[in-house]
N, C-alpha and C positions, 0 to 999 in steps of 0.2 A: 390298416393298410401299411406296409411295407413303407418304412422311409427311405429307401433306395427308388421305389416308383411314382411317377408322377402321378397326376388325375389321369392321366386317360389309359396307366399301365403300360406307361415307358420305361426301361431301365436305366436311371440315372450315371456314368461311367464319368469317373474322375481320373484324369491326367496328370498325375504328378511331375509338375518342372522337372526334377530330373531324370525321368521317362519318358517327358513332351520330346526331346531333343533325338530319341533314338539311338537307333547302333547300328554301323553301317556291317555286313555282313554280304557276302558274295559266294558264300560256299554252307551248303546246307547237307545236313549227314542225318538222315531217319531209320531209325530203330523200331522195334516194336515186341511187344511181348503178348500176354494170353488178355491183358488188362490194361494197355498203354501203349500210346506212341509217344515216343521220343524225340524231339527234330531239335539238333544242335546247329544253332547260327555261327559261321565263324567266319574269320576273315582270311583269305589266302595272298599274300602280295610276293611277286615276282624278289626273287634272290633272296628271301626266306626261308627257309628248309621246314618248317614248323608253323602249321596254323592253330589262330587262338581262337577258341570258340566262345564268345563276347555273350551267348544266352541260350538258354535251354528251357525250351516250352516241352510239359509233359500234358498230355487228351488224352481222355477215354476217346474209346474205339471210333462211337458215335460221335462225336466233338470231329474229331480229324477228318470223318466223311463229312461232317456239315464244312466244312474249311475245305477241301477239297472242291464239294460244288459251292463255294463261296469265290472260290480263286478263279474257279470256271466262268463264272457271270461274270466277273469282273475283267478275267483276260476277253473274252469275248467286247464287253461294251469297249473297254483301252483300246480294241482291234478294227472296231468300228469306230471311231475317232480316230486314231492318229495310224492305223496303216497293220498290217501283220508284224509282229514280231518274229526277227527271225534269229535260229539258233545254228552256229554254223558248229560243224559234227556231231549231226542231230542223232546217232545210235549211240551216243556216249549218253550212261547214266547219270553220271554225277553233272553238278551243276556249277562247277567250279568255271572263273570266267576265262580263266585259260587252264593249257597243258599241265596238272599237277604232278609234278617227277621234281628230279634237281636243279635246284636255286642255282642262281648263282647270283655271286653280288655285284 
């Protein structure tokens, strides 16, 4: 037996402290190739001209539809508890939490 699974063929997942803590990210940039997705986390804040992209998760193709309908279920149950989520200039693609053009300080 795999020492990563339990008895009953759980996978065991360790959280290392300085991964426990996160990366706060509000602006998400997906890529993709013949063999990969790309999704760069970054952060964009008002009167900064330049955002940092704090993490970059690379999936196979299948990995990012299973996360895809993983994000699904989950916005679905959060919508069912606490109310609809609402995105105001819902035809804009990007997911940046405001107007991304020029900063000002």
């Amino acid at each position: 037996m795999n020492e990563n699974e339990n008895k009953q063929g759980q996978l065991q997942i360790e959280l290392p402290q300085d991964v426990a803590q996160g990366e706060y990210a509000n602006f998400a940039i997906i890529t993709h190739s013949s063999s990969d997705f790309v999704v760069d986390f970054a952060r964009v804040l008002p009167g900064v001209p330049k955002a940092q992209v704090k993490s970059r998760v690379i999936l196979a193709p299948e990995h990012a539809k299973r996360l895809l309908g993983a994000l699904q279920e989950n916005i679905v149950r959060y919508e069912r508890e606490f109310g609809q989520i609402k995105i105001p200039n819902q035809e804009s693609r990007t997911i940046a939490p405001f107007p991304v053009g020029k900063g000002e300080a």
